[in-house]
C-alpha positions, -999 to +999 in steps of 0.1 A: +822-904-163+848-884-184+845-844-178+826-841-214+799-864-203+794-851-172+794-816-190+769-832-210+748-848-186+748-813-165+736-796-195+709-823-205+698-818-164+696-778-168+679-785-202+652-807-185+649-788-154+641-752-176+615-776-197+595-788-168+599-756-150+580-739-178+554-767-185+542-769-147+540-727-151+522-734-178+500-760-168+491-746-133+480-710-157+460-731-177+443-749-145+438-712-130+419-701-154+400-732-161+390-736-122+380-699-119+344-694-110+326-670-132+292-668-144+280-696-164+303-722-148+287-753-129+300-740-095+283-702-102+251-716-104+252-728-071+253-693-056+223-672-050+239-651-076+270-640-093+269-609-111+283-604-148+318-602-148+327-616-115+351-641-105+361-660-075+404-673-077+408-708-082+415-723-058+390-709-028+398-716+005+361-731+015+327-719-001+299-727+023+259-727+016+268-709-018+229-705-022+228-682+012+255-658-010+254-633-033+278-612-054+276-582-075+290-575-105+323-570-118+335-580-085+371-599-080+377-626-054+412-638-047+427-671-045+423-695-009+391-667+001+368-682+024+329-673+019+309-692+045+267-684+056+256-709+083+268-738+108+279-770+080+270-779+047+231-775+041+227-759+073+183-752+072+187-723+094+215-707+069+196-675+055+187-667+024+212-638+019+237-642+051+262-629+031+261-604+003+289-586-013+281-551-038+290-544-077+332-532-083+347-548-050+381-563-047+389-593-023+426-600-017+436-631-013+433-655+015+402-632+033+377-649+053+342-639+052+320-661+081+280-653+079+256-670+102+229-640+104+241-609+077+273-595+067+264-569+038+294-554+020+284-520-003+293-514-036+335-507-045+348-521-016+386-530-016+402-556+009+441-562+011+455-599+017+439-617+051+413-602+058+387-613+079+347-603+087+325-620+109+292-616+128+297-637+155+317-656+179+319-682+200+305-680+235+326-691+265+303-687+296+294-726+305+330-735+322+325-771+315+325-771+280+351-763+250+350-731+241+351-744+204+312-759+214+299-732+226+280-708+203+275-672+202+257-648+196+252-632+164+251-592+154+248-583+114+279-567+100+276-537+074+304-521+056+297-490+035+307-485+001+337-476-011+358-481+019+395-502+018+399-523+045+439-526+049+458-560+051+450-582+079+425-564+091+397-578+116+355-572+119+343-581+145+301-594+150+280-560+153+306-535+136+289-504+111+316-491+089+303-462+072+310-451+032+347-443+026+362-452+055+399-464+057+407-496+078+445-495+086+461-529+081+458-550+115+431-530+131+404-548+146+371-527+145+339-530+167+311-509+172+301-484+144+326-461+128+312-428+108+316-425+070+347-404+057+371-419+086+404-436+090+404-458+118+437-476+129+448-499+158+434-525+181+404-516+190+404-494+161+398-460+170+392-431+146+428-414+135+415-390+108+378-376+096+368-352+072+355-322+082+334-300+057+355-268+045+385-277+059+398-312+052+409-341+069+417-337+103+438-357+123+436-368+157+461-343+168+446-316+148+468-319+117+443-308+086+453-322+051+436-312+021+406-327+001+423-335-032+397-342-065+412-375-078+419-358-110+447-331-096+462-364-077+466-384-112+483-352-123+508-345-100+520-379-100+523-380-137+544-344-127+565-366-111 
C-alpha cells in the first residue's frame, strides 16, 4: 500500500467510523423514544394507571404485576427503574395498589421500588440515581435454610410529599418520611422521620429541622434562615 492509499484508506475508515457513530446515536434516540411508556401505549395499559403526562425510560430495569401499580400524573421515571408489587409474575396475593407513586415526581435512573404489602410515595417527590425503597425483607431465623428462601415480614412504607431522597439512598420496610424532608445520598432510613427534616447517615438520623420563627436548626445548634424560593431565584440570577 503506497502512503496515498493508505492516506486514503485512513480517511475512508475515519469517514465510516463518524457515519455509523452518528447513525447508531441516532437510531438508539429514535428506539428511546419509541420504547418509552406513556399513556396510550400497549404496555401503559397494563398498569393500574398512568396518569397524563407520565413516562417511564425505555429501557426499565423489571416492571412486575403492573396492574398492582399506580402512577400520577406528570410523573418521570428513569431508564433501568425497577417497579415491582408481589412475589413472581401474576402473583394472586399481589394487592391491588402495593405500590403507588403521586402527581409531579422524578425517578432517577436505575431506582428500585420492591412492594409486597404498600409503599405510597406523595405528590412532587424527587429521587437521585439508585435509589431504592422497600417494605420488606428477607427473614433469616430457620438456620437450615438459605437466607434467599426465607421470607419476611412486611411493614408499609410512606414517603411524604415533596421530599428528595439523595443518590443511593436506602428505605427500609416500616420507614414514615414525613412532607419535605431531605434524604442525604447513602443514608439508609428506618423508623419514622418528622416532616421539614434532613436526615443523613446510616441509620439515618435527623441533622437539621425547622423550627417555627427561627429557621433551620442544626444538630449542633447552627440556625439558617427560611428563604421564600422567590429571593433564592434572585440572588442567584445576582450572581
Amino acid at each position: 500500500m503506497t502512503p496515498l492509499s493508505g492516506l486514503l484508506h485512513r480517511g475512508l475508515h475515519r469517514g465510516l467510523h463518524r457515519g455509523l457513530h452518528r447513525g447508531l446515536h441516532a437510531a438508539w434516540r429514535y428506539l428511546d423514544g419509541l420504547g418509552e411508556i406513556v399513556p396510550g401505549t400497549t404496555s401503559a395499559a397494563a398498569f393500574g394507571s398512568l396518569g397524563r403526562g407520565s413516562s417511564i425510560g425505555f429501557a426499565p430495569a423489571t416492571i412486575l404485576n403492573p396492574a398492582s401499580i399506580h402512577i400520577g400524573e406528570d410523573t418521570l421515571v428513569g431508564r433501568q427503574v425497577t417497579l415491582s408489587v408481589g412475589y413472581g409474575v401474576g402473583d394472586p396475593t399481589a394487592p391491588p395498589r402495593g405500590l403507588v407513586i403521586g402527581d409531579r415526581c422524578a425517578i432517577g435512573a436505575r431506582s428500585s421500588f420492591t412492594a409486597h404489602e404498600s409503599i405510597e410515595i406523595g405528590d412532587g417527590v424527587f429521587c437521585g440515581q439508585g435509589v431504592f425503597v422497600t417494605d420488606t425483607s428477607h427473614g433469616y431465623q430457620d438456620p437450615t435454610m438459605p437466607v434467599g428462601k426465607q421470607f419476611g415480614a412486611h411493614d408499609p412504607v410512606v414517603i411524604g410529599a415533596g421530599s428528595w431522597l439523595g443518590h443511593g439512598a436506602m428505605v427500609m420496610p416500616g420507614a414514615r418520611i414525613g412532607r419535605n424532608v431531605v434524604v442525604a445520598a447513602g443514608s439508609v432510613v428506618r423508623g419514622v422521620v418528622e416532616d421539614h427534616a434532613v436526615v443523613a447517615g446510616n441509620p439515618a438520623r435527623v441533622v437539621r429541622r425547622l423550627e417555627p420563627d427561627v429557621g433551620w436548626v442544626g444538630s449542633r445548634g447552627d440556625v439558617r434562615p427560611v428563604v421564600p424560593q422567590a429571593e433564592m431565584l434572585a440572588r442567584l440570577a445576582e450572581g
